[in-house]
C-alpha positions in Angstrom: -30.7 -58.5 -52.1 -29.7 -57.5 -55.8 -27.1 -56.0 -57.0 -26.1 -54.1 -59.8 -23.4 -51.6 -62.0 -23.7 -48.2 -61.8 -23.2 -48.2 -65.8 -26.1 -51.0 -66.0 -24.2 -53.6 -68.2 -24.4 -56.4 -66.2 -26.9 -58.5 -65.4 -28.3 -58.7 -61.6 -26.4 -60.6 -58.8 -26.1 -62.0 -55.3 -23.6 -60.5 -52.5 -21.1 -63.1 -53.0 -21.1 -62.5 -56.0 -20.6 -58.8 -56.1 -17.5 -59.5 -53.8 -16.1 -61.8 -56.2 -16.4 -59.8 -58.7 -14.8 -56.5 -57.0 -15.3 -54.2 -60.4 -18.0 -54.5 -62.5 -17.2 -56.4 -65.8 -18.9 -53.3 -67.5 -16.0 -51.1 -65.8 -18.6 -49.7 -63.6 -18.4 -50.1 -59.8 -21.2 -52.7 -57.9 -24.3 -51.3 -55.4 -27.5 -53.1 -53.8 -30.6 -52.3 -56.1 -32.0 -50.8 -53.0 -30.8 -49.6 -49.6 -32.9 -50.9 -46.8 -34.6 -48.3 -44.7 -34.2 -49.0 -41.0 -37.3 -47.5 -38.6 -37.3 -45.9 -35.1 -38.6 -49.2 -33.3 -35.1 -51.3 -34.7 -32.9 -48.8 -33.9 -34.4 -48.7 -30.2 -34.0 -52.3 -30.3 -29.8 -51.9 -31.7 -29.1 -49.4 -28.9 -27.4 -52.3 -26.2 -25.9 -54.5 -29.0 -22.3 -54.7 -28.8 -20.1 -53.9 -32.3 -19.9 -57.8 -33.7 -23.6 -58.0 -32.7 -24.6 -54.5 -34.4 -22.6 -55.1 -37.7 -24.3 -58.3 -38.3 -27.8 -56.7 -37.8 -26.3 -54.2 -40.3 -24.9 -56.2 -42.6 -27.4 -58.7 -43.2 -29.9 -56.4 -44.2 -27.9 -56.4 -47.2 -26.5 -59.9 -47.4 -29.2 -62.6 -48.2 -26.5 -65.7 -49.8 -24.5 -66.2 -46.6 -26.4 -68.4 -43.9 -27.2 -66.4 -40.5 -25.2 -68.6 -38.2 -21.9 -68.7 -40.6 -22.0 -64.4 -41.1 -22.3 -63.9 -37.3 -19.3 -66.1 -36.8 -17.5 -64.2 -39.7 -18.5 -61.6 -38.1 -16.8 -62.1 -34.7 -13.7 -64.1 -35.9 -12.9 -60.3 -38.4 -13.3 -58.3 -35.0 -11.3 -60.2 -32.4 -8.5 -59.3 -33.4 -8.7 -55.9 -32.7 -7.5 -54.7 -28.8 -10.6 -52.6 -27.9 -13.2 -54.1 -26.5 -15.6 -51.7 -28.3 -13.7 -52.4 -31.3 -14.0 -48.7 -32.6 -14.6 -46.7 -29.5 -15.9 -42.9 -29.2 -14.2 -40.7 -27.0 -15.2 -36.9 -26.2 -12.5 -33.9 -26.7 -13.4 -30.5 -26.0 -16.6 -29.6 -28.5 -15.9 -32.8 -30.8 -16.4 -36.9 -30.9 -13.6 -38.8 -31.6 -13.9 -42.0 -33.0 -10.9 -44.0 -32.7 -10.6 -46.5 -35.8 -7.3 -47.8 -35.4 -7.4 -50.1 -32.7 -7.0 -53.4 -35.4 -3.7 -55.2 -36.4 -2.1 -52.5 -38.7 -3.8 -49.3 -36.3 -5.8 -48.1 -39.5 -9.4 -47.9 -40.3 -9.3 -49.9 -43.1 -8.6 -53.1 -40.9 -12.7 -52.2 -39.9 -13.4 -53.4 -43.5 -10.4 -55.5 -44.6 -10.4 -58.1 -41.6 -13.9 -59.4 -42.6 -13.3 -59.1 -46.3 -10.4 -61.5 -45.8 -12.2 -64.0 -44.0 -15.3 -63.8 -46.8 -13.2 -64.2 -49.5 -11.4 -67.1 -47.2 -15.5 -68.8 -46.5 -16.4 -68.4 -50.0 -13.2 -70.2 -51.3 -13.3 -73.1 -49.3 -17.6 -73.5 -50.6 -16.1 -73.6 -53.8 -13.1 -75.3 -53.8 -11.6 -72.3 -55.6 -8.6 -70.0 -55.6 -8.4 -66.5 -55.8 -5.6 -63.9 -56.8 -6.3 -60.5 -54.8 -4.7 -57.8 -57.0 -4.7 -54.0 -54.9 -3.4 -50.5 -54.9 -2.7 -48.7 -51.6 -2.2 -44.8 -50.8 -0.6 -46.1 -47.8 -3.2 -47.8 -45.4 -5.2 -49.9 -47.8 -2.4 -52.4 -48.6 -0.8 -53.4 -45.0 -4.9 -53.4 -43.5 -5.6 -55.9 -46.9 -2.5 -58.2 -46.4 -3.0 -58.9 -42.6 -6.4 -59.9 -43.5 -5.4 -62.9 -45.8 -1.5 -63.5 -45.1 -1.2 -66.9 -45.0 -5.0 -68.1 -46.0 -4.8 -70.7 -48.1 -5.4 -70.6 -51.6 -5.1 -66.9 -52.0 -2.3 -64.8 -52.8 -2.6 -60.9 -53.0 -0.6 -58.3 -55.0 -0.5 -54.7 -53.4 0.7 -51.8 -55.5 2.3 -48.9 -53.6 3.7 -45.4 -54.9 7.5 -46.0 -54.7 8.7 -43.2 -51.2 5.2 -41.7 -51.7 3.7 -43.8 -48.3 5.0 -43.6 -44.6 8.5 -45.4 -43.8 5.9 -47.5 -41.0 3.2 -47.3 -43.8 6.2 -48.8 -46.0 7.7 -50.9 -43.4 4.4 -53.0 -42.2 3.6 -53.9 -45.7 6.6 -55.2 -47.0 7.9 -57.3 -43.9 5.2 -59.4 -44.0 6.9 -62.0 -46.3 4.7 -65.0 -46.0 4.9 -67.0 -49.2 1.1 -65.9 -50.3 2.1 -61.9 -50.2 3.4 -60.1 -53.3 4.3 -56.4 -52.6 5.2 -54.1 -55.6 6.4 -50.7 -55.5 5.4 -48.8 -58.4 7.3 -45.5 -59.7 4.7 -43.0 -59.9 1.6 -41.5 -57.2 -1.5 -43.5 -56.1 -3.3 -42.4 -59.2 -1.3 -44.3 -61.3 -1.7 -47.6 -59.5 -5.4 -47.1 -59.1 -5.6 -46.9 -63.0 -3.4 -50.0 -63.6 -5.6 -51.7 -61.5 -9.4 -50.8 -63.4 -7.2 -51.4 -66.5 -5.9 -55.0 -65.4 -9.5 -55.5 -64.2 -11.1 -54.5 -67.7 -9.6 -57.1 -69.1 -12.0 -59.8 -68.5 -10.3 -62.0 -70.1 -7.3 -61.7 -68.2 -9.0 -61.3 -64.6 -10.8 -64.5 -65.6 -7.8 -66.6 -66.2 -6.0 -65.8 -63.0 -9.1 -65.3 -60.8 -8.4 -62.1 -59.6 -10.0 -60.3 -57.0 -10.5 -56.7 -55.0 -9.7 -55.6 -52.3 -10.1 -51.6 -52.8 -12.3 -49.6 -51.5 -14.2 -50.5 -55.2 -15.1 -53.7 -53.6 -18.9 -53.4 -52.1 -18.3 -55.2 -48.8 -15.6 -52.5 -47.9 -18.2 -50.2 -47.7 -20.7 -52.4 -46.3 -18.6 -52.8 -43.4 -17.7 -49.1 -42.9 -21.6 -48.3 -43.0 -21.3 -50.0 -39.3 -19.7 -47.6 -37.4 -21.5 -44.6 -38.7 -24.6 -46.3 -37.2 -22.5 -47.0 -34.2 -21.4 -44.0 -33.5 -25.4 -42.4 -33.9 -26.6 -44.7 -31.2 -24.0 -44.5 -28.8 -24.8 -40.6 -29.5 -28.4 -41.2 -29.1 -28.0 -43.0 -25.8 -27.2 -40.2 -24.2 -29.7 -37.6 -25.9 -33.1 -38.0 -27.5 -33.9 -37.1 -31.1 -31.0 -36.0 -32.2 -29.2 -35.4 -35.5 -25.3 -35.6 -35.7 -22.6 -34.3 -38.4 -19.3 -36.6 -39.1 -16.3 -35.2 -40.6 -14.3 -37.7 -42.4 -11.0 -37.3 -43.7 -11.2 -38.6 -47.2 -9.2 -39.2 -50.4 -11.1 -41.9 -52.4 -14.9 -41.0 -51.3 -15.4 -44.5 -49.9 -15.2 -44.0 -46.0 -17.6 -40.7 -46.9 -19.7 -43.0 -49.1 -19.9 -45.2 -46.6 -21.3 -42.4 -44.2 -23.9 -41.7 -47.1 -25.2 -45.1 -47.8 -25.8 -44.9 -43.2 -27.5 -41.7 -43.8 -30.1 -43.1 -46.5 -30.5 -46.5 -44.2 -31.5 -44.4 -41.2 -34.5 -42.5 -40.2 -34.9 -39.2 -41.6 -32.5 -36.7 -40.1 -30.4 -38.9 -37.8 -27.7 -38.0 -40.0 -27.6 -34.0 -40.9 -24.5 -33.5 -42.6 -21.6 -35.4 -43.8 -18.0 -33.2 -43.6 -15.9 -34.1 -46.4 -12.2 -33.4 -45.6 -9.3 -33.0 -48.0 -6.0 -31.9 -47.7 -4.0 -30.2 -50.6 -5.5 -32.9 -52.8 -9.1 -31.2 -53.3 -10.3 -32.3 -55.9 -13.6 -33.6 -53.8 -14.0 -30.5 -51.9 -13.9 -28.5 -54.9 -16.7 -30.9 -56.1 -18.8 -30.2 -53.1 -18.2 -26.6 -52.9 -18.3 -25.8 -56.4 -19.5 -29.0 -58.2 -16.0 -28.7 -60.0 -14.5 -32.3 -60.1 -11.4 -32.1 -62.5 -7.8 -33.8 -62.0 -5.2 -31.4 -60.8 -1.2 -32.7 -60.2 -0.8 -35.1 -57.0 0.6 -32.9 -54.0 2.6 -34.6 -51.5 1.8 -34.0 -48.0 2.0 -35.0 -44.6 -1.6 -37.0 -45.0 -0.5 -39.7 -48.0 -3.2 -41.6 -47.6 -5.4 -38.7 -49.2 -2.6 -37.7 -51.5 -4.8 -38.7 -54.3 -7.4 -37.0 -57.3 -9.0 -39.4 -58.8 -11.5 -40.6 -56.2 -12.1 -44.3 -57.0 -16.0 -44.4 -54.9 -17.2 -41.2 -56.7 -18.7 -42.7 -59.2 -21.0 -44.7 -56.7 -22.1 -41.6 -55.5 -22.5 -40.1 -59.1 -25.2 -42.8 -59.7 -27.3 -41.3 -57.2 -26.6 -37.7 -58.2 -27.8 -39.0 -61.5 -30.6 -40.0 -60.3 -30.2 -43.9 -60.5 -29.6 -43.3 -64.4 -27.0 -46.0 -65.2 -27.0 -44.7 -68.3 -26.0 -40.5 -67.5 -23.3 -42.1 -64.8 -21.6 -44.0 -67.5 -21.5 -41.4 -70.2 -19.8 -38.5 -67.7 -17.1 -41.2 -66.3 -16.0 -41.8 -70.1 -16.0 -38.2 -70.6 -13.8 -37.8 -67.0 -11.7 -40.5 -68.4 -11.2 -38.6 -71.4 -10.9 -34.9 -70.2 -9.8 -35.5 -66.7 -13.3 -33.3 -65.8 -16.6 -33.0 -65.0 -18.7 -29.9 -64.3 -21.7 -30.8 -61.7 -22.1 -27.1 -60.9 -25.7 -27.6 -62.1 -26.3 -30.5 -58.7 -24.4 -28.0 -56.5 -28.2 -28.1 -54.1 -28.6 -31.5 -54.5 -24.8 -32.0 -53.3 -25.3 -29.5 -50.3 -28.0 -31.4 -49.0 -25.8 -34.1 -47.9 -22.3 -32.9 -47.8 -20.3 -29.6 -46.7 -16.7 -29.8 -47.4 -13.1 -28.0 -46.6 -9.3 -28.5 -48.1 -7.3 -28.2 -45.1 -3.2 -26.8 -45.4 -0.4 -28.5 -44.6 0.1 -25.4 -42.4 -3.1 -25.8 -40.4 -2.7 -30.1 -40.3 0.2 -29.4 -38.4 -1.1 -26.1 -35.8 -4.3 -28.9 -35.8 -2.2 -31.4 -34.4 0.1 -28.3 -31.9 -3.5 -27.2 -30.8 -5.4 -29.8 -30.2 -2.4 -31.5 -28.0 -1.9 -28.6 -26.3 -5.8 -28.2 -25.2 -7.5 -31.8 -25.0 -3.3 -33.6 -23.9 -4.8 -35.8 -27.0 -2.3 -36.6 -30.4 -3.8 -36.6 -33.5 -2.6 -37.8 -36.9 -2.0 -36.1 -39.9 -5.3 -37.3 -41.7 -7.4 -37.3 -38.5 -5.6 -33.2 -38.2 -7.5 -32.6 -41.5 -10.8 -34.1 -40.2 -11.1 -32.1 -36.9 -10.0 -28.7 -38.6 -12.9 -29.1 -41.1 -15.0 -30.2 -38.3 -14.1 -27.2 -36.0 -14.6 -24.9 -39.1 -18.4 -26.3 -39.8 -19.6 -27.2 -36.1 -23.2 -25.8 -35.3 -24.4 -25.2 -31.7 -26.1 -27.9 -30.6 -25.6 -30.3 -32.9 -22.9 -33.2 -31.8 -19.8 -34.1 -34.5 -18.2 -36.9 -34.7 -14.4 -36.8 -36.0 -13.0 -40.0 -38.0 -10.1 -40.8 -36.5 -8.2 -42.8 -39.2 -4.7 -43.9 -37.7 -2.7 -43.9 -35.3 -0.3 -41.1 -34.7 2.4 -43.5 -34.8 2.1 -44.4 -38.1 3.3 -40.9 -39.0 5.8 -39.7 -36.5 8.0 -37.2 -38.3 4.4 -35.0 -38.8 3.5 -35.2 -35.4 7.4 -34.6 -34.2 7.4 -31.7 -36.5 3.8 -30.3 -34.7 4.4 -30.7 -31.0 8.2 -31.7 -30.7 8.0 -35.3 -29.6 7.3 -38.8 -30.8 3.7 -40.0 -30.2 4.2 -43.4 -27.9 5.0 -45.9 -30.3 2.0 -49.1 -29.8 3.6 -52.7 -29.2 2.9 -53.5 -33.6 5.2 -51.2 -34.4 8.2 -51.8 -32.0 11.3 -52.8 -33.9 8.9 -52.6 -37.2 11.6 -50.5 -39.0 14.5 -53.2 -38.6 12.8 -56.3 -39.8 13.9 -57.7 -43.5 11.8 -56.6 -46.1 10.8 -58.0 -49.3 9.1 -55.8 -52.2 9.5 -55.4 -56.1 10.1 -52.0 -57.4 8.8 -51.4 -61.0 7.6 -49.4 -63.6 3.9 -47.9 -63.6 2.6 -49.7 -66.6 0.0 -52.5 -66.7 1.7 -54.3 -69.2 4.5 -55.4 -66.7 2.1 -56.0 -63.3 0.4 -58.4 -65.5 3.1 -60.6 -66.8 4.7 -60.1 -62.7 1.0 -61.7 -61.4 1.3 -64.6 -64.6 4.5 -65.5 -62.7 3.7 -66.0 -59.2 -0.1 -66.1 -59.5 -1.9 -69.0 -57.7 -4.2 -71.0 -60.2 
């Protein structure tokens, strides 16, 4: 399997090499040449495989540098630590599908993806006697799920950005009181946004990622997808056990297109129509909904809300997704993201069809997150979160008769207790992680937003 940059300025590579590489040295962001299709007969045969056993059939349909018997036991070291036994299990509310991602060490679904990405970067280090700087920014989940995957691997060390009071106290709390000598958290004075774009500066700078090895561990990195792509098939055959031929919707709660994305590549890799429609679900931040409905993706100012983890605009997996709008033209894809970076817009009303095919899309209120989260308690005796509120409201807005949905179900409730105290009037039950969580010694730096000063921080504790 090949891969390539969406802007076509770099020559053809292997997987490991892809996730070494995070960005694309041409600024553009990495895909596989080709998406395998998978037929009827395989997925009959996937039906009884357990998670661990599923994702490796997945994921080595698109990894052909690793050696079978070393990704299967990649593979099942990422996923034991989770404290499911179906590692992301489905469970039935009312008219929707819940599917409960948030069952790994820091109760997010990130940990889905960023478990096995730390143990690849850890296998590929130790082939080549290397070391690796991972250098991140998190709207609140990204950076705990990315630092209890490689917290005390040897040779790596990993930087997380974080918007300075702009994430979850816990969000806050169970990133910065991990204080093993390889973890570096900074707190940056400014929204998500403003992270993201030091970190595609820092990583533009090839000379400078070059010299202090740096690595990705955003959604921008190709094997966080790969790994979401899983549980969308997952979820369509545990579906499909229990009725024949049938399509299903997801509605994910999304901020930075790459759990959706994820959902897309699934769609293309499965028969025809197993997939019907993927729900894209924003809160005040809708700058993708506004894309889908209206094909009008322009920056607007960063809302806070109860969601933080979607308090973003800039959507760092669009542009994957813009590739394919473009019709595989690297060429088109990198001409309108220099225009975005330059006007902050870009007006795809033109594609609005082509869009529709694949996606439907609502912004959801901070009103209705928290009646989501009053309702769906008082009816189903089930808590949501914030983000996961935003998911099921879209979803109960574009559910069609006979056709099953499947809600992502991106954290735990717990994570984000003052939202769901405000909703229904009580603490969710606080999980064993996060007991005490708020009273352990913490260790972050805060700075200023500018590149400039991240880099010379990383040139001072960097591992070379």
């Amino acid at each position: 399997m090949q891969y390539m940059s969406t802007r076509g300025g770099i020559n053809p590579i292997g997987f490991t090499s892809a996730v070494m590489m995070g960005l694309a040295e041409d600024g553009g962001l990495i895909l596989p040449r080709t998406i395998p299709r998978v037929g009827s007969d395989t997925i009959s045969s996937w039906q009884k495989l357990s998670y661990p056993d599923l994702a490796f059939e997945v994921m080595s349909r698109f990894i052909d540098d690793i050696p079978s018997s070393d990704l299967k036991e990649m593979i099942t070291k990422s996923y034991k630590t989770f404290n499911h036994k179906d590692v992301t299990p489905l469970v039935h509310k009312g008219d929707l599908h819940i599917l409960e991602l948030f069952h790994g060490p820091t109760l997010a679904f990130k940990d889905v993806a960023l478990q096995f990405l730390g143990n690849l970067f850890e296998y590929q280090l130790k082939k080549s006697n290397e070391t690796l700087n991972i250098l991140g920014a998190t709207s609140g989940d990204t950076g705990s799920a990315a630092i209890y995957g490689v917290r005390g691997k040897k040779n790596i060390n990993i930087f997380i950005l974080h918007p300075h009071k702009r994430v979850s106290p816990i969000q806050e709390k169970q990133m910065t009181t991990v204080t093993d000598d390889n973890v570096y958290n900074i707190a940056i004075r400014g929204t998500f946004d403003d992270g993201q774009a030091i970190i595609k500066q820092i990583f533009n700078d090839i000379e400078f990622k070059k010299q202090y090895s740096l690595g990705s561990i955003n959604s921008i990195n190709w094997a966080r997808v790969l790994a979401q792509v899983v549980y969308y098939v997952y979820c369509y055959l545990h579906i499909k056990n229990h009725e024949q031929d049938v399509s299903v919707d997801f509605s994910v709660p999304t901020g930075n297109f790459g759990d959706i994305f994820a959902g897309y590549i699934a769609k293309k890799m499965l028969p025809e129509g197993s997939i019907r429609r993927l729900i894209l679900a924003t809160n005040s931040n809708d700058i993708l909904s506004r894309f889908v409905n209206n094909g009008d993706y322009s920056l607007g100012d960063v809302k806070v809300t109860s969601s933080p983890s979607m308090d973003i605009q800039a959507a760092s997996n669009f542009e994957r997704y813009l590739y394919y709008l473009m019709d595989c033209e690297a060429s088109k894809t990198k001409d309108l993201m220099l225009s975005f970076a330059q006007t902050g817009k870009i007006d795809l009303s033109g594609y609005k069809d082509i869009i529709n095919r694949d996606f439907s899309a609502s912004a959801v209120s901070e009103e209705d997150v928290l009646q989501t989260i009053r309702d769906f308690k008082e009816q189903h005796d089930y808590i949501l979160d914030p983000h996961t509120a935003v998911g099921v409201k879209a979803a109960l807005e574009h559910k069609r008769s006979g056709i099953p949905i499947i809600c992502l179900s991106t954290a735990h409730p717990a994570k984000f207790g003052a939202a769901v105290e405000e909703a229904i009037g009580q603490q969710p039950p606080v999980p064993d992680q996060l007991i005490g969580i708020m009273a352990r010694d913490s260790r972050c730096e805060i700075m200023e937003s500018d590149a400039e000063l991240i880099k010379e921080y990383i040139r001072k504790h960097a591992i070379v």
